[in-house]
C-alpha positions in Angstrom: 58.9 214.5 157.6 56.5 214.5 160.4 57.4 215.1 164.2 56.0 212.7 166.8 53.3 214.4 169.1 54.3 216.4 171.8 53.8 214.8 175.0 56.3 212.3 174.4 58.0 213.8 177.4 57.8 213.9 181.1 57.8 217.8 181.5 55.5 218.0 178.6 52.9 216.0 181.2 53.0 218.4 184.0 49.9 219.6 184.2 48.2 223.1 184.6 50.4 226.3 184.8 53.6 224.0 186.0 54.7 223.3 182.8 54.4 227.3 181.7 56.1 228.4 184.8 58.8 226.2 184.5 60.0 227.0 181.6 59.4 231.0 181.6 63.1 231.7 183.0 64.7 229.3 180.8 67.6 230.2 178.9 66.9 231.3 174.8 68.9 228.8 172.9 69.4 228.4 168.7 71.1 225.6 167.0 71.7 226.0 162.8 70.2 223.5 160.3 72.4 219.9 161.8 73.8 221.6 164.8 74.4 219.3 167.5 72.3 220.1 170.6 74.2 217.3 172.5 75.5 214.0 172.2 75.0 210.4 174.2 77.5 210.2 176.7 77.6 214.2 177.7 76.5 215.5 181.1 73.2 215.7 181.6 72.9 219.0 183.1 69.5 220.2 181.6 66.7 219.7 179.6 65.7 221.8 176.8 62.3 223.1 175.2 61.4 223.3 171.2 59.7 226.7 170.7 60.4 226.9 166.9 62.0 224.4 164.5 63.0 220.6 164.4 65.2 218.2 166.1 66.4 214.5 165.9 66.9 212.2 168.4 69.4 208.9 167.9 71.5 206.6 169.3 73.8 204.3 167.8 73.0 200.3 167.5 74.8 197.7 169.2 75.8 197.2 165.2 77.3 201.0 165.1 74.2 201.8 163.1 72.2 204.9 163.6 68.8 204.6 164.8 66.3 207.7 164.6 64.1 207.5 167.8 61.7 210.9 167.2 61.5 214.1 165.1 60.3 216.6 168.1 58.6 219.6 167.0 57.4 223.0 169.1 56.2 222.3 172.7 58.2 219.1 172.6 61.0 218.5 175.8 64.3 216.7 175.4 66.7 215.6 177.8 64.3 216.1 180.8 65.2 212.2 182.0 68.9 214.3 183.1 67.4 216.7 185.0 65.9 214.2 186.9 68.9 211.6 187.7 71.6 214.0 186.7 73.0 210.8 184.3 75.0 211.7 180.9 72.9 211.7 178.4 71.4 208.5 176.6 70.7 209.7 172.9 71.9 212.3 171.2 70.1 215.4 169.4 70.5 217.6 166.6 68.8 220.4 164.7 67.1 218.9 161.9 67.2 223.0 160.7 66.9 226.4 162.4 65.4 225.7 165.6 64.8 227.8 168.6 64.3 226.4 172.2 65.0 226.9 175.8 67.3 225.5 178.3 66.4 224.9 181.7 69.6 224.1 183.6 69.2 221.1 186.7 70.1 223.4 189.1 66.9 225.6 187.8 64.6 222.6 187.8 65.8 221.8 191.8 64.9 225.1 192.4 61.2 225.1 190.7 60.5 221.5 192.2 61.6 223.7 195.9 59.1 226.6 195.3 56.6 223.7 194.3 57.0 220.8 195.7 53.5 219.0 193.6 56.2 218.9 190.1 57.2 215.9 192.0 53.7 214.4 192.4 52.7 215.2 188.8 55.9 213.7 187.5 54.8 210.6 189.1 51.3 210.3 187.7 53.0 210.5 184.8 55.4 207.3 185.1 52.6 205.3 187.1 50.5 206.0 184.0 53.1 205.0 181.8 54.1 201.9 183.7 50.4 200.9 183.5 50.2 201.5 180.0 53.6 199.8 178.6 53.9 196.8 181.2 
């Protein structure tokens, strides 16, 4: 089983100290061996930050069927697309086993963006460079 690299995600992106800072006042979170993390359709009201361990993402097929989109490893960031738009979630995610991470609430991340204002800018770098590359 091999995880997909880590800067699959949008926080993982920011560059310099942003991404450090932002998550140093996150919330410790730990999820056992297929416990859920969250599942498509709940609020989005944070993203969260694999420190130690493994996690799925899926959603279902129009056909009901489950489709694996990533294993996400340490450093990895999932959900970061709700702290952003505030939408429920769009995939779901479990522990693949013991994993450690950190949850950084919506309200946390307004905050952050607040106090510095150029997590904005980065973020879009990021989707220009990303619209460039996948249009």
């Amino acid at each position: 089983m091999r995880a997909t690299p880590v800067n699959q995600g949008l926080l993982s992106e920011l560059q310099g100290h942003l991404s450090a800072d932002l998550f140093a006042s996150a919330t410790p979170v730990r999820r056992a061996a297929d416990e859920v993390l969250f599942v498509a359709g709940d609020a989005g009201n944070g993203c969260y930050r694999v420190e130690d361990g493994l996690i799925k993402v899926t959603m279902m097929s129009r056909a009901g069927v489950e489709r694996i989109l990533a294993f996400l490893g340490p450093g990895a960031i999932v959900g970061e697309l709700a702290i952003i738009d505030g939408r429920p979630r769009s995939a779901s995610v479990v522990a693949v086993r013991e994993t450690t991470l950190k949850f950084l609430s919506r309200a946390a991340f307004k905050e952050f963006a607040r106090e510095h204002p150029e997590v904005y800018q980065n973020l879009m770098k990021v989707l220009a460079t990303r619209l460039r590359l996948n249009g």
